[in-house]
N, C-alpha and C positions, 0 to 999 in steps of 0.2 A: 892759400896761394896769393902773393900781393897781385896786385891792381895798380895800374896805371890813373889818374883823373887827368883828363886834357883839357884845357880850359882855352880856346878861341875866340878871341875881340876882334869882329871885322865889320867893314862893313855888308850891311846888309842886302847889296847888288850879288853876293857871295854864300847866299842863304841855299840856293839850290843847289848849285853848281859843286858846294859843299856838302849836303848832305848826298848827294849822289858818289862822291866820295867816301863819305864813312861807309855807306852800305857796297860800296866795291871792295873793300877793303875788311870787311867783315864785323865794322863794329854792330853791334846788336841794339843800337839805339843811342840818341844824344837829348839833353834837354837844350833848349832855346830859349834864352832871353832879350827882350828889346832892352838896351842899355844906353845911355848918356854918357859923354866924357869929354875930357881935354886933354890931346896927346901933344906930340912931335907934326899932324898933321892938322893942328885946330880943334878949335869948338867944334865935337859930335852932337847934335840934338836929337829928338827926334819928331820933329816938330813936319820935315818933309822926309815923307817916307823913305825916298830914294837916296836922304843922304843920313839915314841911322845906321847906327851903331846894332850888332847883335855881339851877344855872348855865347857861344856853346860848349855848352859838357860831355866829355863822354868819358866813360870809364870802359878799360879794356884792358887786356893783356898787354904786358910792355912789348910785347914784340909787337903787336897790333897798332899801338901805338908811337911805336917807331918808325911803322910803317908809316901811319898819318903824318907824322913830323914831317920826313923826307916828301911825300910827295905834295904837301903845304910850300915847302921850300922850292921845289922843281915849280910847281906849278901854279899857285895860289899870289907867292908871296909878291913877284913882280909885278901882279895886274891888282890887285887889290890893297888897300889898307886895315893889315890885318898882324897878327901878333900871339902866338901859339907860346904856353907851359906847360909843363909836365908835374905831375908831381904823385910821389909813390903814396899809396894810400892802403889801408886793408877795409875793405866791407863785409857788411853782410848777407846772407842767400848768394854765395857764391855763384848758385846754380845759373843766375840770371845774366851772367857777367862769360 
């Protein structure tokens, strides 16, 4: 059965307010990274907490994660600096996903 992977760069004032999100929406878990970078809106460091960068992953079903898309777009995307991809993947232990 394919798999969705979603990969999220935002800032990290959007770490809660987001995973409160994947778990409305029924993904069954994401990983978290602290990340660094330079975009469109400057130097991310993460040198003050409040102005890092995270990464998050999640993998789910495309529908699930179309769901995520749209309400990242409705809701996330005007108040935060943040930046959602998709990309089809196949894993394995289906069961877990």
């Amino acid at each position: 059965m394919p798999k969705t992977l979603l990969t999220i760069i935002c800032e990290a004032l959007a770490a809660e307010p987001l995973e409160r999100l994947l778990a409305g929406v029924g993904a069954h878990g994401c990983t978290l990274f602290r990340v660094e970078g330079e975009g469109s809106r400057g130097l991310r460091t993460g040198g003050i907490q409040a102005f890092a960068n995270i990464q998050v992953e999640v993998i789910a079903a495309p529908a699930v994660a179309g769901q995520l898309i749209e309400r990242l777009q409705l809701k996330f995307f005007s108040k935060f600096a943040m930046v959602a991809s998709e990309t089809a993947i196949r894993v394995s232990r289906q069961e877990t996903f």
